[in-house]
N, C-alpha and C positions, 0 to 999 in steps of 0.2 A: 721557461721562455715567456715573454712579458707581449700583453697582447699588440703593444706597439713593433716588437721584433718578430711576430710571428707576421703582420701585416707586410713586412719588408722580406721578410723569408719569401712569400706568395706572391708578391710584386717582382722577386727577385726568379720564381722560377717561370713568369709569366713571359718577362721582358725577352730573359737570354736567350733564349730559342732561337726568337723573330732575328737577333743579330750576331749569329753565327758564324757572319763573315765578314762583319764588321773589322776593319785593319787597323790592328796597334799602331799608332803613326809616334814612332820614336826615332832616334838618332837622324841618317840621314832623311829620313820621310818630311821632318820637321826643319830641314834647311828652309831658308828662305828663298827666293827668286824674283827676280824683276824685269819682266819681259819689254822686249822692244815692240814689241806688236800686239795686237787680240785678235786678229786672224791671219791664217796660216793655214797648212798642211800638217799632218799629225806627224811626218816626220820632220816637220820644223822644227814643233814644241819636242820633242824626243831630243834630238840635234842642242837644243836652248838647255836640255836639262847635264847632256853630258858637259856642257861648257861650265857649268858652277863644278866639275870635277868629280859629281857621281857618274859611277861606274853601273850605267843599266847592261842586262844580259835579257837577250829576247833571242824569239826566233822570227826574219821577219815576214816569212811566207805567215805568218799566223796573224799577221796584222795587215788592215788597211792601210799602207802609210799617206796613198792620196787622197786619204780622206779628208775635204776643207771640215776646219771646225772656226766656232767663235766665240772667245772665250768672256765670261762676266766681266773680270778685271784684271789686270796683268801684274799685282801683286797677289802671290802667294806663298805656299810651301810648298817643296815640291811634291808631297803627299796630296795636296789637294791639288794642283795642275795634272797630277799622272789620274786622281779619280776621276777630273773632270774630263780630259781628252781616250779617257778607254771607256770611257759608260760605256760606250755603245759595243764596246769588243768583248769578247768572253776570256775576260784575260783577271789573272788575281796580281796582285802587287805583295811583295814579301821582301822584306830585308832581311842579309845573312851573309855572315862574315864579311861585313864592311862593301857592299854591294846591295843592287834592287835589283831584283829577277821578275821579271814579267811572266807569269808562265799561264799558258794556254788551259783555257779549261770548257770542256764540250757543250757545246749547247746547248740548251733544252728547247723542246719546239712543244708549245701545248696544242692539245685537243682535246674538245668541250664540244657540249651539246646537250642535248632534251633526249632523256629516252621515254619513249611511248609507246602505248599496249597497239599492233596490227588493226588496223580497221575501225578503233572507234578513236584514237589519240589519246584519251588518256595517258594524262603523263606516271610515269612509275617512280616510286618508293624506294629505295632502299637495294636496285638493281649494282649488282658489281660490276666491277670493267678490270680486267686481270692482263698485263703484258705476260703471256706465255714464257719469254725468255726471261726475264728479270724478275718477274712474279711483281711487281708494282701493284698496286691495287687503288682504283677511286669508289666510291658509294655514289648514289645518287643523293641530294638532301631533298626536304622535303615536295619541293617542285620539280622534280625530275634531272635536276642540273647534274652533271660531273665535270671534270676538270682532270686530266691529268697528262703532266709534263717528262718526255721519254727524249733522251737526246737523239741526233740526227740518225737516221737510218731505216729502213722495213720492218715492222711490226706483225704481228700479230696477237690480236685483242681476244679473250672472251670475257663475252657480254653473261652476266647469267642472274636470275630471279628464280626464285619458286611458283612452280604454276605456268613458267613460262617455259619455252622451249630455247635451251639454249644456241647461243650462236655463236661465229670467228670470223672474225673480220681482219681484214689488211689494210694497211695503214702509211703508207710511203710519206715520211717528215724529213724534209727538206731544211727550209729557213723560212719558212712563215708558220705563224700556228695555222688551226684547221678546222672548222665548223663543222659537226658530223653531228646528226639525229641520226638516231638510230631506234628500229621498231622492231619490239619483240612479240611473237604471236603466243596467244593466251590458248588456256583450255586444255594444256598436257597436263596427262595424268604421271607423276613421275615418281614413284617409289620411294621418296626422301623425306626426311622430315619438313613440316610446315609451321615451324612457331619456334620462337625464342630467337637467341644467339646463333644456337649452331647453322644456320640455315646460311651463314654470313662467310664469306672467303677464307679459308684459313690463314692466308696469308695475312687479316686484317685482325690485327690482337683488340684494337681500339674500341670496344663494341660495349655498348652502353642499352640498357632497356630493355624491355623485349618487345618485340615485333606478334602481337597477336594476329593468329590466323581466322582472318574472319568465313573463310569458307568454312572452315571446322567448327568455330562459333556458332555458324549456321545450322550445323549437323546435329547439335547437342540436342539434348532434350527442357521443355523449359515449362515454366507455370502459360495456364493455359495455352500454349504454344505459340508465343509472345516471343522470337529469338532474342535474347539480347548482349550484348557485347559485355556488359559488365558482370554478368555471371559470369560470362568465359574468363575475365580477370579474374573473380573469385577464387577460380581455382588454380592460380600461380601458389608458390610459400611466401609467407610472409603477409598475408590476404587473408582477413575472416569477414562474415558476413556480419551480420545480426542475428538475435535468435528468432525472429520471425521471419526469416528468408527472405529479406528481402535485398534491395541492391546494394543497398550500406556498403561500405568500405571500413575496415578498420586496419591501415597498413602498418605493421613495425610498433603495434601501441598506439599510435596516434589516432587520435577522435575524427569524426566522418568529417569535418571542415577542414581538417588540416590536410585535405586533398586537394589539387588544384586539377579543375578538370575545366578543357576546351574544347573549343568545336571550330575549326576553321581559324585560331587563336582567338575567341573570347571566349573569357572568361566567364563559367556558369557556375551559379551560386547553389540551385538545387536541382538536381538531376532525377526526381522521383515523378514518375506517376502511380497511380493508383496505390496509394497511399506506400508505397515505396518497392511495389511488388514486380514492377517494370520499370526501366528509365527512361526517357524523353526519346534516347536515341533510335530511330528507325534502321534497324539493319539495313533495308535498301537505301539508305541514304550513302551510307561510309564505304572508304575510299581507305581507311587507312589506322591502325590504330597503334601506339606507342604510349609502354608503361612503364616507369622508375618509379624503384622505392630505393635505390639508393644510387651513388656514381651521377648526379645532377649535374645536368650543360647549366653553363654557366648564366644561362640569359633566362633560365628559368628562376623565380624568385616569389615570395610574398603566401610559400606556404611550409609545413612541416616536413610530413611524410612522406607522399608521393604525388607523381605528376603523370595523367593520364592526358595524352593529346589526342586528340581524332581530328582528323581532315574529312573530307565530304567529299562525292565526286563533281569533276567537273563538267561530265555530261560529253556525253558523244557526240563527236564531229562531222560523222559521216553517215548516219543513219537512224533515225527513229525508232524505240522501241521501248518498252514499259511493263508494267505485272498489276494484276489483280489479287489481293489477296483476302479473305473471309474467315475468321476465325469466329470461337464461342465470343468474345467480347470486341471486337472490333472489326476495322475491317479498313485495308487501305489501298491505295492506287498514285502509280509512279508513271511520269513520263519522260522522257531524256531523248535530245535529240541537236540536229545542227541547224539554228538561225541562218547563219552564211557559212555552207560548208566548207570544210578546214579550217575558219577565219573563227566562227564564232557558237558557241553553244548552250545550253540550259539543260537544268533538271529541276523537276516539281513533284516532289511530293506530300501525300496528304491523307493521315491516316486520322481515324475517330473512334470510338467507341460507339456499340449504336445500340446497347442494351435498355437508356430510356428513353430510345423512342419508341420503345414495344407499348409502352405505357405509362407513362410520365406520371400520372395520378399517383396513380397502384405504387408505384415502386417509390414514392416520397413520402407516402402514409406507412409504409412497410418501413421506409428508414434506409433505401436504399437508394435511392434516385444519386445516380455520379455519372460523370462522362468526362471524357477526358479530348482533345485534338491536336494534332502537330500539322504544320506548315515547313517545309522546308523546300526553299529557291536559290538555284545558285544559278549565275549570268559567266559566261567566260569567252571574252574576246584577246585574239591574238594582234596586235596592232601590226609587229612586224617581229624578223624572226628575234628581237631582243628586249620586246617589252610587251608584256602579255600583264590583262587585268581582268579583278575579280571584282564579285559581286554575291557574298552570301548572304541570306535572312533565315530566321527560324524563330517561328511563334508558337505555343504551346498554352495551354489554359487545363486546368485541372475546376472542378465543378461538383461540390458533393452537398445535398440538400438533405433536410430532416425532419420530422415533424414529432413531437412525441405532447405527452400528457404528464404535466412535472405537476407532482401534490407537494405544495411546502408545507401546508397544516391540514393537520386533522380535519378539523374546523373549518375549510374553507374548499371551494368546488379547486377541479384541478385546472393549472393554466395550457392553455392552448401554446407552444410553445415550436416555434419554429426557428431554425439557423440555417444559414448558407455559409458553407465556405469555399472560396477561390484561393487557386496559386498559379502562377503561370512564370514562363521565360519569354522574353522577347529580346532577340540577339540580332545583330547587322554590323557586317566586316565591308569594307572596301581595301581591294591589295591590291599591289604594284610590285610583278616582279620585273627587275630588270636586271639585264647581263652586262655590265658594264666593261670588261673584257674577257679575255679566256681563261684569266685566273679569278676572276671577282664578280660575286651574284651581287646582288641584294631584293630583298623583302621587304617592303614599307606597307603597314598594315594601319587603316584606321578601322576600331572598334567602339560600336554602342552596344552595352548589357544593361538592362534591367529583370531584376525578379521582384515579383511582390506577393504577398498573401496578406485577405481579409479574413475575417469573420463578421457577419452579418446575424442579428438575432432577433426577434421579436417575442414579447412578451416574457422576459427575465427581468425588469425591470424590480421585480420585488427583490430577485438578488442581488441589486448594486452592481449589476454590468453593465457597461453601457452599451447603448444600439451597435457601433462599428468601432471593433479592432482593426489594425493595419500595421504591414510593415513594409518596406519600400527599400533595396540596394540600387542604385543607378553608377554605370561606369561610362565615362566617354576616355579614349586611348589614341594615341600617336605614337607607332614606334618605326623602326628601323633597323633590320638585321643583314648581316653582310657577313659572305665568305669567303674568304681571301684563299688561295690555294700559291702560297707563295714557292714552294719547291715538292718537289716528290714527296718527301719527307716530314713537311711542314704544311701543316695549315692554320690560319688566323682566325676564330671567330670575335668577332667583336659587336656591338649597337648597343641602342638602349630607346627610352621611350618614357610616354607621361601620362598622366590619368589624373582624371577629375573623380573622386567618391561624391556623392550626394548620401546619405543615410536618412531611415524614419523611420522612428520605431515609436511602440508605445511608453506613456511614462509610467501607469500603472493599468489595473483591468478594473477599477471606478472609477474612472474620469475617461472622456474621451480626448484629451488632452494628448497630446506627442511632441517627441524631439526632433528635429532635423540637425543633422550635423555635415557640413562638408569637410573635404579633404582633399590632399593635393599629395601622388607621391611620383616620383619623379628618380629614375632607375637607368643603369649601363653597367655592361660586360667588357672583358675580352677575356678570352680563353685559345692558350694553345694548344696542337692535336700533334705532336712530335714521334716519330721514330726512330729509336735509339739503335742502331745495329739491326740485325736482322729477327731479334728474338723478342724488344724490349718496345712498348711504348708508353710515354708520358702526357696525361692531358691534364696541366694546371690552368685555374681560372681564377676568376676576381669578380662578384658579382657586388655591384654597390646601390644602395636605393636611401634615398631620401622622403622621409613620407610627415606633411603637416597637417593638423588638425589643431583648429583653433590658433593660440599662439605657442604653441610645439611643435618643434622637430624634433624628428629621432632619424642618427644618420647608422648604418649599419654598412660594414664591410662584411663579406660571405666568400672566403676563400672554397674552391673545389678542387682535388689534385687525384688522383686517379694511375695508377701505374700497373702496367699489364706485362707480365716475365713468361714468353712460350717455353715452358718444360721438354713438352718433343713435340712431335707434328700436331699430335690430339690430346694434348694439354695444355692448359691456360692456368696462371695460378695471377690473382690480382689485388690490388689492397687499393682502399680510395679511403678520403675523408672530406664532409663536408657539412658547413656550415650553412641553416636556412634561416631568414627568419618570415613574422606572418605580422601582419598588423589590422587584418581585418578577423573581429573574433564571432561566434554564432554561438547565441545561447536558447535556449528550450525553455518553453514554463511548461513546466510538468502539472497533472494534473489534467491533461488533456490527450487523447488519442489520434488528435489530427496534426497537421504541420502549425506551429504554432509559433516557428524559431522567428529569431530577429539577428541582426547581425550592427556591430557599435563595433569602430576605430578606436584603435589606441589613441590616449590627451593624453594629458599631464598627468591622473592619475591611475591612468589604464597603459602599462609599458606592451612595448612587441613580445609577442613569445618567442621563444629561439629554439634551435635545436642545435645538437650536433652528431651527429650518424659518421663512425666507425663497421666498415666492411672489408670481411678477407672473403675471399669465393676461390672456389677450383674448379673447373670446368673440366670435362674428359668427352670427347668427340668420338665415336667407336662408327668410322665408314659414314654414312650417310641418311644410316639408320636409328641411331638411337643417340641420346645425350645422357651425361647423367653430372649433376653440379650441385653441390653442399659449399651453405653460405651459412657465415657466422654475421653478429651485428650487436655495434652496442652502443644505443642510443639515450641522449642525455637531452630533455626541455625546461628550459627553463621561463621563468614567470608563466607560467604555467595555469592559467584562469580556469576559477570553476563558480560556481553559484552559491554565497554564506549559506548558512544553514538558515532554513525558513524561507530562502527567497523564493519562494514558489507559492503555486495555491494552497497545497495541502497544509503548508507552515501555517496557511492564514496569513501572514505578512510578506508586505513586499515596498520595499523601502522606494521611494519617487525618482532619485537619484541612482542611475545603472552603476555609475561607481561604490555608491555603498552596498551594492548588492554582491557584487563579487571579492573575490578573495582568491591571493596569487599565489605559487608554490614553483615547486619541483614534480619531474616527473623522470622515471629511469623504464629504459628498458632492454631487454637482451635476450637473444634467441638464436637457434642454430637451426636453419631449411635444407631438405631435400626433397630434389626434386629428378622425376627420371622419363624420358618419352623416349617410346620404340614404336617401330614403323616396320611392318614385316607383311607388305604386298596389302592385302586388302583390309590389313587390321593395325589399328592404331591405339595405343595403349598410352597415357597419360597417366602419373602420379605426382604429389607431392604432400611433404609432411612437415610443419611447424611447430620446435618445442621455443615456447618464448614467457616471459615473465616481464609484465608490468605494473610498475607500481607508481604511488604519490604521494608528498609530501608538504603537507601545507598546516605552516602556524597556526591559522585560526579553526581548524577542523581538526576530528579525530583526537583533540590531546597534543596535535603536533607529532602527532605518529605515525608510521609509513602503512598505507592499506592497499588494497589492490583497488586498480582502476576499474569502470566498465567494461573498458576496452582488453581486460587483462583475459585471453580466450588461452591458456598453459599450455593445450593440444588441441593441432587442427591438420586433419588428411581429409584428401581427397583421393578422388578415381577418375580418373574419368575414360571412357574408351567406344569404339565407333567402329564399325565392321561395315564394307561394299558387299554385300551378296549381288551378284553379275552386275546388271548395270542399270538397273531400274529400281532396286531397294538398298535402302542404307538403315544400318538399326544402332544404334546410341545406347550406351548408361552413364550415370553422375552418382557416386556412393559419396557422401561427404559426413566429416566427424568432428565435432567439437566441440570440450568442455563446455559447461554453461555459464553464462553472466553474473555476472556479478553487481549483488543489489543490497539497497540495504531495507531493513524491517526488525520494526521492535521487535522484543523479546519477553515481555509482559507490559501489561497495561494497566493502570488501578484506576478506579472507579473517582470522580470528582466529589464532594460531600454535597454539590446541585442533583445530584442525580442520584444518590442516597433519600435525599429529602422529596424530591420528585420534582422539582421544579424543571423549567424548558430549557432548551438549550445548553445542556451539561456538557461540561469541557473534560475527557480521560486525561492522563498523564502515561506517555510512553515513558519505556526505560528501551534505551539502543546501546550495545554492549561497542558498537563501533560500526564508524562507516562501511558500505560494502561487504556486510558478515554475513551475508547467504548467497550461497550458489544455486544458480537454477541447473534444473537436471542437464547432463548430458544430451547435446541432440544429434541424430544421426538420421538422415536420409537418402531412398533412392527413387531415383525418375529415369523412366524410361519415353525411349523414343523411335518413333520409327518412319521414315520418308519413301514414298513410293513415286518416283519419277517418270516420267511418259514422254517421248518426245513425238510428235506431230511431225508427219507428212513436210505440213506447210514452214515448220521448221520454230512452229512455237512448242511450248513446255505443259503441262499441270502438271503438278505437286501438290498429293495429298501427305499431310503431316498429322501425325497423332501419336499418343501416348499416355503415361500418368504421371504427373505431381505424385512423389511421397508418395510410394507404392507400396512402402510400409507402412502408412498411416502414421507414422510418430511424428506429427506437427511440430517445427521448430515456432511454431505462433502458439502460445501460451495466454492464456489469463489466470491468475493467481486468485484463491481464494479465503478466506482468515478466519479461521474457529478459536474462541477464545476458554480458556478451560475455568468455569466458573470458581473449582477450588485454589487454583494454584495461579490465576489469571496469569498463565503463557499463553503465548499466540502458536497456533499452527498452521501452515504454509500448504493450501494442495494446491498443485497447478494441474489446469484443464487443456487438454489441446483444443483448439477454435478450427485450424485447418485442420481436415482429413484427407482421404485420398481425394485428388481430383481429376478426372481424364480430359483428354482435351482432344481435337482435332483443328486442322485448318488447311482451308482449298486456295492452291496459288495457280494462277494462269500467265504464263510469260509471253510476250511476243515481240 
């Protein structure tokens, strides 16, 4: 199939859905007519139609017939006078056997509304609404909305969420739809699983991502006792870390940028603090977290592998209340409360690092002086009950200072030699949700991102560096999304949106000279969410982006289609395919240990990278308690950017121009995950296991032969699991396992003939038998954790948290070290661990 037919295939399963009752207007539908009048009674126009000699058959208690109408124009067909005088009836039109039948079809009466958490409003996530009789199901989407349409009669609803106590409500739908909020009370402890899919109605086959459980998150145990949400990603399948433990993502193969991760929908370029050992995000901040590595909504775009979304909260309506929290490295404090109760609200928080203010001096002569801060403010006012608006910010600054003693010559005293380097995110959303009626939301979000990092140096000036490196991504964004909830069965997502790129990077590290580059790309969906019988659902999409740089465009179509077959009650068996591309790329100069990346837009001679991800999954539900799902996957990228050989420090060269510096390829990959969570009263057990193989293939490297990637980890298990002892202690473990990295390092060295004779500056000659030919060891780690809760009289909290980092001491943080064997001059490899055990504690105070 040719990729112009496979675009009409996509388009083809997008469209038909939405016009399902679209009426074949042939034979008599397509008579003509020429009315004497343009207003009348519908049984005028009825009366008019049998005069041309068709034969209609109705019932007429089911129709208005005193209904006045007044019509556009009084030539038509009689297919288009019968649409135009029944819109308003619930009537279909069908021709059959030389006659029109009008025939009655039952109403549908919607109800919609906001569900919100008891007492503070917060709106909820991902809450079901289930008609008991019909088993119907709606979701919330991301603002708490639902929608769903049950024809006339008494109902009864369950409402239900994890965490939350369920509830049944009744429903009398007449002939008007129906505005219902509804509030669910938080805080129940309930025996079920809390993460993933299963946790989702069974009667809803459609379920895409998973839904991590941030209380559990919470529970885990973590480096210095830092919770954070992307460890708890970590350990889905299809997820490796890095080998220095840090938050890195490596999803399906794909490299840490090919992840699109947001905060309230902007866009963040780097999510590390402390050199990538925690991420930006503040647990007490989130509200919400949702993560795809494959099965992608169609209004997501512009990365590879996966898409991690976080929402924030919007801060309680009704009462003030906040936390203290004091660990070994930081230390932070949250406030949340209501501006104008029920109307409008905030949250602030504001967490630091307070290690160099013990001593600033000391610890920058030692070579440790770092600190790191977050900011994050969210504003939420309710205007009226159908347009409610946002106001996020989140500021961030990373800060690590140096001081050392560099000797370049024998000869000569040593230079006093100091560097700074900064990295920070600075993000601000403005939203507008509105309900435009009881089928159709919309979300209209404007976003500013910037990330940037220096480097700051004094007294290297003998080595040809200049004072200031810098590198700079700026986004501004205008989008709009919308969801249409057109029938029971059917729903429409559709929007799209624009963005400005600004770029600046460095052109080389001897000149202080930079590029700027801007860019324009310019993006729209629709996708439909169909249910096919009672067992089957379908959700094809079409995601298209336009993206310019310079005098380039590159236009990309990104079909997604997705199909889900219920086997029996507690099984799901599902197949999707789908097409990404990325056009913003991030590369590393190596040779350096701090954040050093830059990031350069596809031109003319740098193409988008694409992808394309094939997934089968089976899912198996066993009660309430346990899940258990193996997924296959086999992922194909193409132009595929990596760095020529030499384009880094250690090459010694680095070409001016970022396009001569890179080189494009292929990239394959493929792997089969399982995964299994049980829940048996006060214990919760977590696994998952990744067999996957990556590799790459690019002309100007290697020979043109296929090597393994970085990102190629063969095997990767985790554990993880969490026990309530009564009701005041909770104790955590994390066992995790995976192959090691893949690197490359000569294999012998020979001597230069400068360095035979004695002269300075002698240049070796490596011999490298091939890219990426050494594996680093195996790493395997456990941490433990343990929480002691207290509740207070007055009805506040503390929370003591402790435990250890790598309780086995086998540090996935390595440094490499190279002995050269003077006869046979090969190199040999030891690697040392840097991290060892570390224990941690930290004291939280709630009120």
């Amino acid at each position: 199939m040719t990729t112009g037919s496979k675009i009409y295939f996509f388009l083809f399963l997008i469209l038909v859905p939405a016009f399902l009752n679209a009426q074949q207007k042939t034979g008599l539908l397509n008579m003509p007519i020429k009315l004497p009048e343009r207003k009348g009674l519908l049984s005028y126009f009825l009366t008019q139609v049998e005069h041309t000699g068709v034969l209609l058959t109705y019932n007429p208690g089911n129709l208005r017939l005193n209904r006045k109408i007044s019509l556009s124009n009084r030539i038509k067909t009689v297919g288009e006078l019968l649409e135009e005088i029944l819109r308003a009836e619930s009537i279909q039109i069908k021709e059959y056997d030389g006659k029109i039948l009008l025939i009655s079809t039952p109403k549908l009466i919607t109800i919609s509304g906001i569900i919100k958490e008891e007492g503070s409003g917060e709106v909820i996530i991902g809450a079901n609404i289930t008609d008991t009789r019909g088993r119907r199901n709606a979701t919330t989407n991301g603002f708490g909305f639902y929608s769903i349409s049950l024809e006339q009669g008494n109902y009864e609803l369950d409402i239900t969420h994890t965490g939350y106590t369920p509830i049944q409500i009744s429903v009398d739908l007449e002939n008007e739809s129906i505005r219902k909020d509804i509030y669910l009370k938080s805080g129940v402890d309930l025996p079920e699983l809390k993460i993933t899919k299963s946790t989702e109605s069974k009667s809803n086959l459609n379920l895409r991502g998973d839904q991590v459980d941030l209380e559990m998150a919470n529970k885990l145990p973590s480096f210095l006792g830092e919770k954070d949400v992307v460890r708890a990603v970590q350990l889905y399948p299809g997820v490796a870390g890095s080998n220095g433990g840090s938050v890195s993502m490596y999803v399906r193969g794909g490299n840490m940028d090919q992840n699109l991760v947001t905060l309230d929908d902007i866009s963040i370029y780097n999510i590390n603090h402390f050199n990538g050992m925690f991420s930006i995000f503040n647990p007490d901040v989130l509200k919400s977290v949702e993560f795809y590595r494959s099965d992608f909504p169609s209004k997501y775009g512009g990365r590879l592998s996966s898409v991690l979304n976080i929402r924030s909260r919007d801060g309680d309506m009704e009462k003030y209340h906040g936390h203290t929290t004091i660990g070994l490295l930081y230390a932070s404090t949250a406030l949340e409360g209501p501006i104008i109760k029920n109307k409008a609200s905030f949250t602030l928080n504001v967490r630091r690092s307070w290690l160099d203010l013990l001593g600033a001096k000391k610890l920058e002569d030692a070579g440790l002086f770092y600190y790191f801060s977050d900011i994050n403010l969210k504003l939420n006012y309710i205007a009226n009950p159908n347009n409610r608006f946002y106001i996020s910010a989140y500021l961030g600054n990373d800060a690590y200072r140096q001081k050392l003693y560099v000797v370049s010559d024998a000869n000569t005293d040593p230079i006093d030699y100091r560097s700074t380097l900064k990295w920070g995110n600075r993000l601000v959303a403005f939203r507008w949700n509105r309900i435009l009626s009881p089928r159709l939301f919309k979300n209209t979000t404007a976003t500013f991102s910037q990330y940037r990092n220096s480097f700051d140096n004094q007294g290297l000036s003998t080595f040809d560096l200049p004072a200031r490196i810098y590198s700079t991504i700026k986004d501004l964004g205008l989008k709009s999304d919308f969801n249409y909830y057109l029938r029971p069965d059917l729903k429409l997502n559709f929007g799209g949106g624009i963005n400005f790129n600004s770029f600046a990077f460095p052109i080389s590290l001897n000149t202080n000279e930079s590029r700027k580059i801007n860019a324009l790309n310019l993006n729209a969906y629709v996708e439909d969410e169909v249910r096919i019988g009672e067992r089957s659902e379908l959700t094809a999409g079409l995601h298209y982006a336009a993206f310019t740089s310079g005098k380039t465009t590159y236009h990309t179509l990104q079909p997604r289609i997705r199909f889900s077959y219920r086997l029996s009650e507690n099984q799901v068996l599902t197949a999707s395919y789908s097409k990404m591309s990325q056009f913003i790329h991030q590369f590393t100069i190596t040779g350096f240990s701090f954040p050093t990346e830059f990031r350069v837009p596809s031109g003319k001679l740098i193409k988008p990278e694409t992808s394309e991800i094939f997934n089968l999954a089976y899912r198996l539900q066993a009660g309430k308690t346990s899940n258990f799902a193996i997924e296959a996957y086999y992922k194909t990228t193409g132009n595929l950017l990596a760095l020529g050989s030499g384009q880094d420090i250690a090459g010694g060269y680095f070409a001016k121009q970022i396009e001569d510096r890179l080189v494009s390829g292929k990239g394959y990959s493929k792997g089969i995950e399982l995964s299994y969570v049980q829940q048996i009263n006060w214990l919760r057990f977590q696994m998952a296991y990744t067999l996957s193989k990556t590799t790459g293939k690019f002309q100007a490297l290697n020979l043109g032969q296929s090597f393994p990637l970085n990102q190629d980890f063969r095997h990767n298990f985790n554990i993880a699991a969490s026990a309530s002892i009564g009701k005041r202690v909770e104790i955590s473990a994390i066992w995790t396992y995976s192959t090691g990295q893949h690197i490359t390092i000569p294999e012998t060295v020979h001597k230069n003939l400068d360095d035979v004779l004695g002269n300075n500056f002698p240049t070796n000659t490596y011999v490298i038998s091939g890219l990426n030919n050494y594996t680093l060891s195996d790493n395997y780690k456990l941490d433990l954790g343990m929480n002691l809760t207290r509740k207070l009289r007055s009805g506040h909290q503390r929370i003591w948290s402790m435990g250890m980092y790598n309780a086995f001491a086998n540090s996935q943080s390595r440094s490499l070290v190279s002995t050269i064997d003077s006869q046979t001059n090969k190199i040999t490899i030891l690697e040392e661990d840097k991290i060892r055990l570390i224990p941690y504690f930290t004291f939280t105070y709630k009120f």
